[in-house]
N, C-alpha and C positions, 0 to 999 in steps of 0.2 A: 504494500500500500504506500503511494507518494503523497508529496506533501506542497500545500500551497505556496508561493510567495506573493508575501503583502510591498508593494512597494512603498518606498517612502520609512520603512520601518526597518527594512537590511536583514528580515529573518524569514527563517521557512513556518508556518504553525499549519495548522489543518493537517485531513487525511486529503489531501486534493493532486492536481497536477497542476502547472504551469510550466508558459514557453512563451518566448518572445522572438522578436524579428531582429533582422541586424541591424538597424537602424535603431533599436534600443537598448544597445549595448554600450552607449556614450557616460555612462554612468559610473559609479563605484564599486571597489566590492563588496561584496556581501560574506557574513558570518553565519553556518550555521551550528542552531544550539544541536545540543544530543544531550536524549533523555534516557535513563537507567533502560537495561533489556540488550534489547541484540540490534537497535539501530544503528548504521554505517555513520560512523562521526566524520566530518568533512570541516576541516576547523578553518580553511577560506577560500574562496572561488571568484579569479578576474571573469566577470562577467563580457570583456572587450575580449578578450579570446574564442569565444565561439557566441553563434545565435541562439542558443538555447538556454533556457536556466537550465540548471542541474535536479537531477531529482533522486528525493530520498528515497530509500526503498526499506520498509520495515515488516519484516518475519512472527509471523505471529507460531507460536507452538499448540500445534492441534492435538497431540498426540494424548488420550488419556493418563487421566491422574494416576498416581501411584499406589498400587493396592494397599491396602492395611490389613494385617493381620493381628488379630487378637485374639488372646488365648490366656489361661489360666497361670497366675503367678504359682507353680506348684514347687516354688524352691527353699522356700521358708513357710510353708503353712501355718496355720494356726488353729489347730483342729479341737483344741479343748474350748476357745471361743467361739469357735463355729457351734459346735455343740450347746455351748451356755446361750446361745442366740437363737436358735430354732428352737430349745426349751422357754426360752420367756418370751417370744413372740404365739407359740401357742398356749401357752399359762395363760397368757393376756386374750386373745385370739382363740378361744376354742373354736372346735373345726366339728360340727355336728355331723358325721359318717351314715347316721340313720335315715337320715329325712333325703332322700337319693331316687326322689317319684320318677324324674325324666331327666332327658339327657342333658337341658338347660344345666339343671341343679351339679346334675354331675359336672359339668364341662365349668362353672363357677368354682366349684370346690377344687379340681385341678388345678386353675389358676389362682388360685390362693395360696394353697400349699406351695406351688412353684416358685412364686411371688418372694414368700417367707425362704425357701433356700437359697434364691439367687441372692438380697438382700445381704444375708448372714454370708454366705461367700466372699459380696464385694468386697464386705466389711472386714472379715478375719483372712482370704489368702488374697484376693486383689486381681486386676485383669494389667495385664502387660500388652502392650501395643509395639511392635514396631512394622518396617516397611517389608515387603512381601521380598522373601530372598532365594527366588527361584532364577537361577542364571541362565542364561540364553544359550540353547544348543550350537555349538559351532560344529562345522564339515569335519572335519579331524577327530573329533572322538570316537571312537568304536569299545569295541569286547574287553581290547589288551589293556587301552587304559586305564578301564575301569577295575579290571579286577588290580591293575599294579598299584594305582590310588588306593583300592582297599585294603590290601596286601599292607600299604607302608601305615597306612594308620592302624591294623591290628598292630601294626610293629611297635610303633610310639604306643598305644595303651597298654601294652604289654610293659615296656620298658618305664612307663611314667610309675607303675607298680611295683616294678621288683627292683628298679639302679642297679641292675649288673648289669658288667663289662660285657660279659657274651649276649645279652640281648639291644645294647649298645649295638655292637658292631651290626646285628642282626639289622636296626635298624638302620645306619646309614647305606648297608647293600640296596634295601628295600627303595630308599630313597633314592640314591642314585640308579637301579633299575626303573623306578619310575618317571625319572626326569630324562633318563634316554628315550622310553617308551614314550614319551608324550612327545617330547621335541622331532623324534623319528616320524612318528603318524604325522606332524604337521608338515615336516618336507615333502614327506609321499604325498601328500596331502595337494600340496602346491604343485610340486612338481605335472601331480596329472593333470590338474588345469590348465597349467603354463602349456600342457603338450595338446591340448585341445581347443585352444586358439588360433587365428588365425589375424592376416590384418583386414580381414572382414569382421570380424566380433565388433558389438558396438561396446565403448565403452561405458555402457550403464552397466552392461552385465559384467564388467572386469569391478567395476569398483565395489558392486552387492555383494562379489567374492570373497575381496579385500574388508567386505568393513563384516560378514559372515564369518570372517577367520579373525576377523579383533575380537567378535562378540557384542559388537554393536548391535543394536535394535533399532530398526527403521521405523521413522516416522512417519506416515502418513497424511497427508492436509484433506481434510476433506473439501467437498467442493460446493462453499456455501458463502456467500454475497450479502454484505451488510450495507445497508445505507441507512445514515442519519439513523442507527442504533434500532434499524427493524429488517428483519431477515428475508431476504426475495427469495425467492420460490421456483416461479413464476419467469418464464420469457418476457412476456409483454411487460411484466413489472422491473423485470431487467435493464430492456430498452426505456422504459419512462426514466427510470433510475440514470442512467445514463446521459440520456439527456439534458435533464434539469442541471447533471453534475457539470457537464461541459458548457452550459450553458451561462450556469453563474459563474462555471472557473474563467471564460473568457470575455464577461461582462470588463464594464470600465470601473466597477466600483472595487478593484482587485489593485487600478494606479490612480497616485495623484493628481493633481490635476498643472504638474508642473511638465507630468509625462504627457499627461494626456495632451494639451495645446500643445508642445515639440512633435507626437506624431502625425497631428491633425494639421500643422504645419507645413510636414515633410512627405505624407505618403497622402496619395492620392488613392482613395478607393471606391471600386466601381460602385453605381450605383443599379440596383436590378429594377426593370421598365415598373411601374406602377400600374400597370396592368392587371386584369382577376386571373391572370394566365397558372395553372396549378403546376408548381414544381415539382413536387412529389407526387406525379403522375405513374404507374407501375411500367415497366416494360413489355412490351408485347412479343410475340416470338420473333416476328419479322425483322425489328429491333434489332433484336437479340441473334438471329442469323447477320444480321449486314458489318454487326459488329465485329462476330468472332471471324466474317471471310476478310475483314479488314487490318485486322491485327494478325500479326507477323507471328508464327509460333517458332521462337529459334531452339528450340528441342525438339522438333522433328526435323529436323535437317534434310535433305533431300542426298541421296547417294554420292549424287555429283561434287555438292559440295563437302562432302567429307574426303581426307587427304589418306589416299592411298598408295604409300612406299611401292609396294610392286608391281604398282601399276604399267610404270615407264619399265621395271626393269622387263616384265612379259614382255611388252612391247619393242622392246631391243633396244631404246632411246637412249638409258643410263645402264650403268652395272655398280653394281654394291661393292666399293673394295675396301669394305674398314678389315675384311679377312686377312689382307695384304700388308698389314701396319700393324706396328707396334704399339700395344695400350698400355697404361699408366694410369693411375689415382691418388690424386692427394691423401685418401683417406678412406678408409671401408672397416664395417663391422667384419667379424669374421662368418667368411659362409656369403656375404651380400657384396661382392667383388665385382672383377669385370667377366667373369663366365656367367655371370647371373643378369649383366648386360646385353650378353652378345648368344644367348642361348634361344633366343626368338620364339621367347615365353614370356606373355602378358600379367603371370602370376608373377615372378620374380622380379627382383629391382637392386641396382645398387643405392645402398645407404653409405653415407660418409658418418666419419666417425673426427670431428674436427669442428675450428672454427671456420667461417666463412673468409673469404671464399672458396668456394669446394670445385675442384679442377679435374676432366679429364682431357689426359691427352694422346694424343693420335701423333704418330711419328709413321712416316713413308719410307720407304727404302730407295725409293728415286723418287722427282718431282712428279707429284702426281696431281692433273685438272679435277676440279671438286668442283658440282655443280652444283648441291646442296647436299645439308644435314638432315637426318628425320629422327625426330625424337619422340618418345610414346611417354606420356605425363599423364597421370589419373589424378584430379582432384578431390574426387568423391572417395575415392580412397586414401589415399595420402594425405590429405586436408595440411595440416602446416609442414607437413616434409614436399610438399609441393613448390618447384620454382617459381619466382615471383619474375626474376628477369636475371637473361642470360646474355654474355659476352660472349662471343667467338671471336678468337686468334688466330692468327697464322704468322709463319717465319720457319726459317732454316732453323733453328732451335730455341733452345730455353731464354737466349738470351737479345732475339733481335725482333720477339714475336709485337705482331701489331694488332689493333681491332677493330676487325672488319664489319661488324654487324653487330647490333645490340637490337634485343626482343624482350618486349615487354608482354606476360605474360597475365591473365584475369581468371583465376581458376579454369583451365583448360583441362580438355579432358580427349582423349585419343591422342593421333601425330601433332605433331608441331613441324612443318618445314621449314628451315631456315634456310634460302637461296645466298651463296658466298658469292659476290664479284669482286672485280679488282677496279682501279678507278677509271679504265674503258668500258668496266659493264659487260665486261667479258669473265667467265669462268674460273675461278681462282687457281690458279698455279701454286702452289707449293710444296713443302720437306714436312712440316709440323703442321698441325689442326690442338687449337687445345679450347674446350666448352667450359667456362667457369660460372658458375652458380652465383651471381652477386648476394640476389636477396631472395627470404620463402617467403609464402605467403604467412599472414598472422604470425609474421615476425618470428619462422621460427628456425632453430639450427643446425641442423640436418637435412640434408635433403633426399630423395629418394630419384631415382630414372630408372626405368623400366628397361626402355630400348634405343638402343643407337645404331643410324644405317647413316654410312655417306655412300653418296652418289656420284659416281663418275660418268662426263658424258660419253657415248658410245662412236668412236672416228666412222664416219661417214666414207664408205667406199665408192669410186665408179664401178660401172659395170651390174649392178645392182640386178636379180633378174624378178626378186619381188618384194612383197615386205609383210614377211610371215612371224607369225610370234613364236610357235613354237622351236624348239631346240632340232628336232628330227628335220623340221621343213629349213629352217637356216642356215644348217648346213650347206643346203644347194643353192644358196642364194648370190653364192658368189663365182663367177669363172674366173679362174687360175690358170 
């Protein structure tokens, strides 16, 4: 739940929202308060750095209260005053046994009786309360631990009775078989998880794991909507809610009137015809068709324009020769290398294992024309080991390389082609190729690539007698 700001006053109060325009940000800063609980303290915010106010965000704990148990103080009783008190409560209190016509009478007389024991109870042994101390089942525990746990406490009752040495010793065996056995089941424990992931698992289900193996207990929020201190139910009482809420949070009695003439000053706002024309008219289908053939769906892409490495190569146009060079990496986990690269598997990726920039390079064994690069980046997988934007080099080696192309990347998702020229616009000539990772996305420090294909173009012959894709038919395409 966020929170209003009053201007003119420099603080946040309410359960509200607000925002402003950049033309309202000529102002000061502002401080806000933080009250006891689990609200985000923000101790001050230049409002001329961005057009929005800030908003508070406050967590409320849904989760049921904490059990109580109670149950009978049976550790010091007091059993001769118990007795002395059920005696003179019936001395005082006779209980007539005879007169028991119907079941009224009877079911009165049981409660009385009752009445008088519990009474004399409170009195003489007492009721103890504390919090319910049943602990949370974790993944790890089975058969072994339990019987080794009980194993080590017969050991200690034993030992707390006799103080001898040999049931000493007894005990610390116990003990420390127990702490193996438990610490063993939680690696087996982990381990098989860890072996049943993949980099598809979402991470809700890694962290339910992780916080199941602390022995945490999950919270739940249930899903219920309070306004102005009365509980919605109700859709339609949702959307009224709603409304009135935005309504007053974007009224002008929210700024002074020093803001209000500066905006009324500086912004010009339209004004709608004064017409009976009804705005909130419903959409019709026809509408509702002319709109969806008019907007652009760019997730169904059409074939054509998706980028396909082998396409040229079928076609005889280019040929793949990163086979023909020498790879190199700044940096890799182990296992996620450059065979995990160059294995022309969509599941696999190199990971760097370093700071940025993260660099592969490509070395020729003679100058070799490079027509482009293709590079296979999954966003939807990858999310921050994805590149943000990438340099490509070239040069005779480590130390003369130049850069030739920078590509800014938007969560992409399949190929990437990078086209390499030289500054006629012609086909890159060179010894060395090296792709450096500058930045990932959501700023993050590893990066991940799937696949790497450079393209060389394919020297065009005379005498040509067609122009066949296949390998059996190309052969005859040329007279010798």
């Amino acid at each position: 739940m966020s929170r209003q700001h009053r201007s003119g006053v420099g603080r946040i109060y309410d359960d509200d929202i607000s925002r402003a325009g950049a033309d309202k940000t000529h102002f000061t800063k502002y401080k806000f308060q933080n009250d006891k609980g689990t609200k985000p303290e923000i101790t001050e915010y230049d409002v001329t750095t961005s057009d929005h106010w800030p908003i508070g965000i406050q967590f409320f704990d849904h989760s049921p209260p904490s059990q109580l148990n109670t149950h009978w103080n049976l550790q010091n009783p007091n059993w001769e005053l118990y007795s002395e008190l059920i005696e003179h409560d019936l001395s005082n209190n006779p209980i007539d046994f005879n007169c028991c016509d119907n079941q009224d009478e009877i079911d009165s007389i049981v409660k009385l009786f009752t009445d008088i024991i519990i009474e004399a109870a409170k009195k003489s042994i007492g009721l103890k309360t504390n919090l319910s101390s049943r602990k949370t089942n974790v993944p790890w525990w089975n058969k072994d631990c339990h019987e080794a746990i009980l194993n080590y406490k017969k050991k200690l009752n034993r030992y707390k009775k006799t103080k001898s040495c040999q049931d000493h010793i007894l005990l610390k065996n116990a003990r420390a078989r127990s702490r193996f056995i438990t610490k063993n089941s939680k690696t087996l424990s982990w381990q098989e998880f860890t072996s049943s992931i993949n980099q598809k698992t979402s991470p809700k289900i890694i962290w339910n794991k992780i916080n199941s193996l602390k022995g945490n207990k999950f919270k739940t929020i249930p899903d219920i909507l309070y306004y102005n201190q009365d509980k919605i139910v109700s859709t339609p009482n949702a959307s009224e809610s709603f409304a009135h809420f935005f309504q007053k949070n974007n009224s002008d009695e929210n700024y002074d009137l020093d803001f209000i003439s500066y905006r009324n000053a500086n912004i010009k706002v339209p004004e709608l015809s004064q017409t009976n024309a009804n705005y909130n008219l419903c959409f019709d289908m026809q509408q509702c068709e002319r709109i969806k053939m008019a907007t652009p769906n760019n997730n169904n892409a059409s074939d054509e324009e998706k980028i396909d490495p082998m396409k040229d190569v079928r076609a005889g146009i280019v040929r793949e020769v990163g086979s023909q060079a020498i790879w190199s990496l700044s940096s890799c986990k182990p296992g996620f290398g450059v065979d995990q690269l160059r294995d022309d598997c969509m599941e696999t990726y190199w990971q760097s294992d370093g700071q940025l920039p993260h660099l592969v390079n490509i070395q020729f064994r003679r100058k070799t024309v490079v027509r482009d690069i293709c590079i296979y980046i999954d966003y939807r997988l990858d999310e921050s080991y994805t590149p943000g934007r990438i340099s490509v080099r070239a040069g005779t080696n480590f130390n003369d390389l130049q850069e030739v192309e920078v590509v800014e990347l938007n969560e992409p998702y399949g190929w990437v082609r990078i086209m390499t020229k030289d500054i006629n616009d012609s086909p890159l000539k060179t010894y060395m190729l090296q792709i450096a990772v500058i930045t990932n996305h959501q700023n993050g420090r590893d990066t991940h690539m799937r696949q790497i294909k450079v393209h060389s173009p394919v020297e065009k012959r005379d005498l040509l007698i067609g122009n066949f894709s296949t390998v059996e038919m190309r052969q005859y395409t040329i007279i010798k």
